[in-house]
C-alpha positions in Angstrom: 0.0 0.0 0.0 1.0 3.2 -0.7 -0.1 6.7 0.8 -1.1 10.2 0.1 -0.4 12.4 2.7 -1.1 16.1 3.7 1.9 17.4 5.5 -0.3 20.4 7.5 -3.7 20.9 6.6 -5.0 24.2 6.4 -7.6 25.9 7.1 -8.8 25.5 3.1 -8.2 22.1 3.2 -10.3 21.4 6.3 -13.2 23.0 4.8 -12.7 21.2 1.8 -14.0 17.9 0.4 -10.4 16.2 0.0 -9.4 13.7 2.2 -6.1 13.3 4.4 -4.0 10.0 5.3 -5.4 8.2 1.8 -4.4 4.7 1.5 -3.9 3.0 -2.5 -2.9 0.0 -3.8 -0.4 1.0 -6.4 2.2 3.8 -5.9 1.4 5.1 -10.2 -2.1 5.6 -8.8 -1.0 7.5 -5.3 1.0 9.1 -7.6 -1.7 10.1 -9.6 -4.1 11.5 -6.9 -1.2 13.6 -4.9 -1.1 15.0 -7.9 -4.8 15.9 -8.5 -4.8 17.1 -5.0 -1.9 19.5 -5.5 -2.9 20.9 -8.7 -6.7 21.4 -6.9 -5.4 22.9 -3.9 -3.6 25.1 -5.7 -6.4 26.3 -7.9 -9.1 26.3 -5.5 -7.7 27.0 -2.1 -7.0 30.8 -1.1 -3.6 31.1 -2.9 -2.2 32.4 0.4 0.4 28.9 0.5 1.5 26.8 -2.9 1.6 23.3 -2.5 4.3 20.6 -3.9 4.2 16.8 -3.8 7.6 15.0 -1.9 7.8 11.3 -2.2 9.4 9.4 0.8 9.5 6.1 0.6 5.8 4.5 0.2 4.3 7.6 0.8 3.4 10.7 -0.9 3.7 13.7 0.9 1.4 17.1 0.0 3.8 19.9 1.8 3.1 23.7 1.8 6.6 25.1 -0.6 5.7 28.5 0.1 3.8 31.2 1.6 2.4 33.5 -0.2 1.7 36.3 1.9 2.0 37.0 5.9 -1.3 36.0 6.9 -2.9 32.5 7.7 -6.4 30.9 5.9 -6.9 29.5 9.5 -6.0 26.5 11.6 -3.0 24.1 10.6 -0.5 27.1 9.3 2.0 27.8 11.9 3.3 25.7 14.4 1.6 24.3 16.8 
């Protein structure tokens, strides 16, 4: 099994539809769907972070690569 991970989810992605901690038989098909979910939560989220796709291993990671701007879309950005 391979899986498709989001790194920090923001506040976007909580309100969102997309799902976290996927789990997929084959790693062209995780592939696949990191993908999908990277190039949607780019498009559709607020634009305030840009997203990037890191594979370690079995798993395929979703991480913020940038910020955008100083301010937060809510919950998730930050450390806590």
């Amino acid at each position: 099994m391979f899986k498709v991970v989001v790194e920090k989810e923001c506040g976007c992605f909580k309100r969102s539809d997309l799902e976290n901690n996927l789990e997929i038989a084959s790693k062209d098909e995780a592939l696949m769907k990191s993908i999908e979910m990277r190039d949607h939560m780019n498009q559709e989220f607020c634009g305030k972070h840009s997203f990037k796709v890191q594979e370690t291993a079995d798993t395929f990671v979703i991480a913020m690569s940038t910020s955008t701007s100083n301010g937060c879309c809510g919950g998730g950005c930050g450390s806590h």
